[in-house]
N, C-alpha and C positions, 0 to 999 in steps of 0.2 A: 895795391890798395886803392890804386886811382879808378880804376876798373869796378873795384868790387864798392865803393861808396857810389857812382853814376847810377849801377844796379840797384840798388838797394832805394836810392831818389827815382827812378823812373814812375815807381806809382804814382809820387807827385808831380809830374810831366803836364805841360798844358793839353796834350791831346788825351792820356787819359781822365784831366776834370771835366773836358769840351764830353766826352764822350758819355760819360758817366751823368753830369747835369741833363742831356739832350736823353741820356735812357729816362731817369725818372718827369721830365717831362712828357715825356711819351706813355710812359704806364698811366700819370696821371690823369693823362687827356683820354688814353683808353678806358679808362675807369671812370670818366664822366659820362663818355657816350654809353655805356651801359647803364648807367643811373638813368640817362634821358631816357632810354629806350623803357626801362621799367616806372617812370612816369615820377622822378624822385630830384632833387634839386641836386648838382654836382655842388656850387657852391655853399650849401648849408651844410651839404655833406662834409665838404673838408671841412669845412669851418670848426665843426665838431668834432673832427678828427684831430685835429690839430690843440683843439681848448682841451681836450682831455688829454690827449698826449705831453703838451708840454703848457696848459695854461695856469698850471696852480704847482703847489710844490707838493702836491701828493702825487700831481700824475707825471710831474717827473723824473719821482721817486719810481714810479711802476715801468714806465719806460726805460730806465735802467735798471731796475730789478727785473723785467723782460729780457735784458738784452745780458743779462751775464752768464746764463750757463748756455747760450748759443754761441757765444763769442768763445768761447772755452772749445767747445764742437768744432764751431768752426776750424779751427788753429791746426784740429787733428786734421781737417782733412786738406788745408795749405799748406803744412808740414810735408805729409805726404806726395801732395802735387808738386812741389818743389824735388820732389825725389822720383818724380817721375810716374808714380803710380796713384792709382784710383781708389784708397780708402774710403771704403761709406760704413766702416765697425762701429764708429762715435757712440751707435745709440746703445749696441750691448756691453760697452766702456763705462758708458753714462749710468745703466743701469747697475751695474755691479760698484759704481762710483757710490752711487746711494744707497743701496743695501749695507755699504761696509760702512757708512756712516750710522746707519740703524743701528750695526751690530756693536761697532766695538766703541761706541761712542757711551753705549748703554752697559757695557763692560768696564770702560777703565774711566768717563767722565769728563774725559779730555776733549779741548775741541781741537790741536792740536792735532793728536794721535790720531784724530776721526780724520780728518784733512789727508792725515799721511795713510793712511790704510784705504783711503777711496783714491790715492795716485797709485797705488800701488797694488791693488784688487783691478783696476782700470788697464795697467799695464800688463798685467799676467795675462787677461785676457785679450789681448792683443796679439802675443805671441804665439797663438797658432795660427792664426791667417798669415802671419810673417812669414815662419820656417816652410809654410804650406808653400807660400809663393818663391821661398829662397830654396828647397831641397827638394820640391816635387814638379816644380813650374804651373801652382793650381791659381788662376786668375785670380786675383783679389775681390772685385765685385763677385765672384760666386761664393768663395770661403766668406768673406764679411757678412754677406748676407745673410749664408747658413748658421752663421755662431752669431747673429744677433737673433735670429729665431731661438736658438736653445738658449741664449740667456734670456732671451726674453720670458721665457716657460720654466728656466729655472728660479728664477728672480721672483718672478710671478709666484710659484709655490711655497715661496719663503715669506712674502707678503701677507700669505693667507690662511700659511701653515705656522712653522715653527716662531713666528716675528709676527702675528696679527696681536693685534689691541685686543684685552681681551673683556673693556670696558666698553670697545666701541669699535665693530667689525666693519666698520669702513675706512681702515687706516692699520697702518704696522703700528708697536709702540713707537713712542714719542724720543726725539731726541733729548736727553736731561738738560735742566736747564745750563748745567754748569760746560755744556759740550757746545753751546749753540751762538751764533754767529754773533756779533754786538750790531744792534740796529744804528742809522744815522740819522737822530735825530729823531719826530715823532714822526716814523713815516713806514713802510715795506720797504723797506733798502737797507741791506746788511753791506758790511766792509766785502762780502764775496765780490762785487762790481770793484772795488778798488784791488783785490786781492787778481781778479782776471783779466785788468788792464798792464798791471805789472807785470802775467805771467805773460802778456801776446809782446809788450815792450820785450823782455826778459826773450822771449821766439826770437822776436826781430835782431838781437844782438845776436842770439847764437847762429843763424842762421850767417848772416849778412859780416858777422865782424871776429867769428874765429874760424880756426881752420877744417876745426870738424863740420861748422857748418858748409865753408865752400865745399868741403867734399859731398855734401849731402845735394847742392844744390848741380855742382858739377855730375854725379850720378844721374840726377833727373834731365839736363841737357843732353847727354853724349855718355850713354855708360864706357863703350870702349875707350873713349880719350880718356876719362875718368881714371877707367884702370890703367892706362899706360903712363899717367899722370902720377900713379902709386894710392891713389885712391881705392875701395873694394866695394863695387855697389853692392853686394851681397848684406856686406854690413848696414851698408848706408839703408838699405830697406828694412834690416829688421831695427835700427835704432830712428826710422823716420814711428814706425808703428809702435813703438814702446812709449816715444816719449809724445807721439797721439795718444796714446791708451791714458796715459799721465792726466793729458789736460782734459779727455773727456770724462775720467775716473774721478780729478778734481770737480769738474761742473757739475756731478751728481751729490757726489758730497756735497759741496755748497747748498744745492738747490735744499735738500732736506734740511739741510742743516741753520742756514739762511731764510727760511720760510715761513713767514708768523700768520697766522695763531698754527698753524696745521704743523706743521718741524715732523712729518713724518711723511710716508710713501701711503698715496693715497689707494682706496680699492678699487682693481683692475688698474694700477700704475698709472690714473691718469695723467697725475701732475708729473711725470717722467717721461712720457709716452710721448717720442719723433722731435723731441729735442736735439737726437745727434741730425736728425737727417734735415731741421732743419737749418743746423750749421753749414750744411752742403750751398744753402742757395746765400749765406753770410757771407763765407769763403768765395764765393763766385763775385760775388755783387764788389766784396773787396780785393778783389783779384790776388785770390791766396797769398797779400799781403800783410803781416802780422799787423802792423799799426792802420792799412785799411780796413782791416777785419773789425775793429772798433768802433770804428763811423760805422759799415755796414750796421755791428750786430744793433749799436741804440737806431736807425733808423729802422728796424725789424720791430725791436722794441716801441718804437713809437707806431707802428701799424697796430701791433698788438694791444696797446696800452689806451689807445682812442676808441676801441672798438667797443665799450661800455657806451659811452653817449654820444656815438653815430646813432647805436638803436634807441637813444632815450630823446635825444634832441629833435634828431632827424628823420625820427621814426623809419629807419630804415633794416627790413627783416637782416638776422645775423647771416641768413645764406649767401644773401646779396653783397653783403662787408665782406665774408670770404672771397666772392668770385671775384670784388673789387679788389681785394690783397693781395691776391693770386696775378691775377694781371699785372699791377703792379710788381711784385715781386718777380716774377718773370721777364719781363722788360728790360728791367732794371739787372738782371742776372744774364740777359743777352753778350752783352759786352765782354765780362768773364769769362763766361765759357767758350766765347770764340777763342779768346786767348787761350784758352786751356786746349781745344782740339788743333788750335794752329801749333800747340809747342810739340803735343801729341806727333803729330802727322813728322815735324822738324827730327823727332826721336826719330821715328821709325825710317824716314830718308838714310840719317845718320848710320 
C-alpha cells in the first residue's frame, strides 16, 4: 500500500512542477518570439489571452466547457499508457459517443439513458483494436487509426443521412430538451465538466487504489512479472480499451448533449472533429495522470477559450494564434512524452 500511495503522489513531486512550470515558460517565450518576428506585441497578446480566458465569468465558463470532453479523451489514452500501449481510438469512441446521444436520446428522452448508451456505443467500439492487438499481435496505432477512419465515414453518413435536420441541413436533429445537460448558471457550461472531473478522480482511484487497477498498471511496467505475479496482461489490455472507449464514448455524448444553442452534431462533424486526438497532447502534458489530466485539459481550455479576442483586441490573424498554441502545446507536452518513451524503452529492456 506504501508503494502503491508514493506512486500515485509522484506526479506531485517537486521535479515534476519544476519541470512542467520551466515547459510552459518556455512555449510562452517561444511564442513571443514568433509574435516579434511577425511585428505583433507578445505582451497584449497574453494580455488578451489571458482576459478572455479567465477575465469574466463567461470566459471561464468556455474554458471549462473547452476543457471537458478533452479531459474525457484524455483519460482513454492514460488509461491505456498505464497499461502499456499506445491508444490513439478516442476520436472514433468520441464519435459514436455523440451519435448515440443523437439517436437514442431522441428515442426514449432521457438524458440519462443518452449518457449511458454513448459509454457504451464508445466501448463496443473499442473492442476490435483490443482482440486485434490481443489475438492477432496487430499494433494498436495501425488498428486505432484504421477504425477511427470507418467511424469516421460511418458516423459522418448518419449525420447526413438517416439523423440530418430536416429543417436545417447543417446539423443532425436536435437533442430534446428533456435529454440535455443542466446549464451552470447563465453561461455555456453544463454539469458534463463536473460530471468528467469525477470520472478522471473515479480513473485515479481505480487505477491507483484497487487491485484490478495495480494489475493494469503492473501489465504496462513488466508484462512477464505481471503474469508470474497472477496478473493476465491480455486481459489487462482489452479492459484498459473498454473502459477508454467508456470515457471517450461519455465525452461525445456530453459534447452534444452539453452544448447550447446547437445540442446537436454539426455538418461535416465539425464540433466533434480531433477532440479524441487532442486528448493525446492533455494526457501528455498531464503525464497520463488522472487528476493531472484535469489541470492539463482547463489549461488547453484556456488557449482555446482566449483565442476570440487575441484576434479582436490584439488584432492578431487566427493562423498566427494557431502557430502560437501549437508551440506552446508542444513545449509544454515535451516533458510527458519523454516519460512516456523512457517507460516504453524500460518495457522493452524488461
Amino acid at each position: 500500500m506504501k508503494s502503491s500511495k508514493s506512486d500515485a503522489l509522484k506526479f506531485f513531486n517537486f521535479k515534476a512542477l519544476i519541470e512542467s512550470l520551466i515547459a510552459i515558460f518556455v512555449g510562452f517565450l517561444l511564442g513571443a518570439i514568433v509574435l516579434l518576428v511577425f511585428g505583433y506585441s507578445p505582451v497584449e497578446t497574453y494580455y488578451w489571452l489571458f482576459k478572455g480566458a479567465l477575465g469574466s465569468t463567461n470566459g471561464i465558463a468556455s474554458t471549462l466547457a473547452y476543457s471537458t470532453p478533452i479531459m474525457l479523451t484524455a483519460l482513454t489514452f492514460a488509461i491505456s499508457a498505464r497499461t502499456g500501449i499506445f491508444n490513439i481510438g478516442a476520436e472514433g469512441s468520441f464519435y459514436f459517443g455523440a451519435i448515440a446521444a443523437v439517436i437514442f436520446t431522441n428515442i426514449w428522452g432521457n438524458m440519462w439513458f443518452g449518457l449511458a448508451m454513448g459509454m457504451l456505443l464508445g466501448a463496443l467500439w473499442s473492442l476490435p483494436a483490443a482482440f486485434l492487438k490481443v489475438y492477432r499481435g496487430v499494433h494498436e496505432v495501425i488498428s486505432t487509426i484504421m477504425l477511427n477512419w470507418i467511424a469516421w465515414f460511418f458516423v459522418l453518413w448518419l449525420v447526413v443521412g438517416p439523423y440530418a435536420n430536416p429543417n436545417d441541413p447543417n446539423k443532425t436533429i436536435r437533442i430534446p430538451e428533456s435529454a440535455r445537460l443542466p446549464l451552470i448558471g447563465n453561461t455555456d457550461l453544463s454539469i458534463a465538466f463536473i460530471i468528467a472531473v469525477i470520472a478522471s478522480v473515479l480513473t485515479y482511484y481505480l487505477l491507483w487504489h484497487t487491485v484490478f487497477g495495480f494489475g493494469m498498471r503492473a501489465s504496462g511496467i513488466n508484462p512477464k512479472a505481471a503474469r508470474y505475479g497472477g496478473v493476465n496482461p491480455n486481459k489487462a489490455i482489452i479492459w484498459s480499451f473498454v473502459i477508454g472507449g467508456i470515457m471517450s464514448g461519455l465525452g461525445g455524448a456530453m459534447k452534444i448533449m452539453g452544448e447550447p444553442p446547437t445540442y446537436a452534431i454539426s455538418q461535416g462533424m465539425a464540433n466533434v472533429y480531433g477532440l479524441g486526438f487532442d486528448g493525446i497532447g492533455v494526457a501528455l502534458v498531464g503525464r497520463n495522470h488522472p487528476l493531472g489530466i484535469i489541470f492539463a485539459a482547463i489549461f488547453f481550455g484556456m488557449l482555446r477559450a482566449g483565442t476570440p479576442l487575441m484576434q479582436i483586441g490584439a488584432q492578431v490573424p487566427l493562423e498566427i494564434i494557431k502557430v502560437i498554441q501549437g508551440i506552446i502545446v508542444i513545449t509544454v507536452a515535451i516533458p510527458g512524452l519523454y516519460d512516456l518513451i523512457k517507460k516504453a524503452f524500460k518495457r522493452g529492456e524488461a
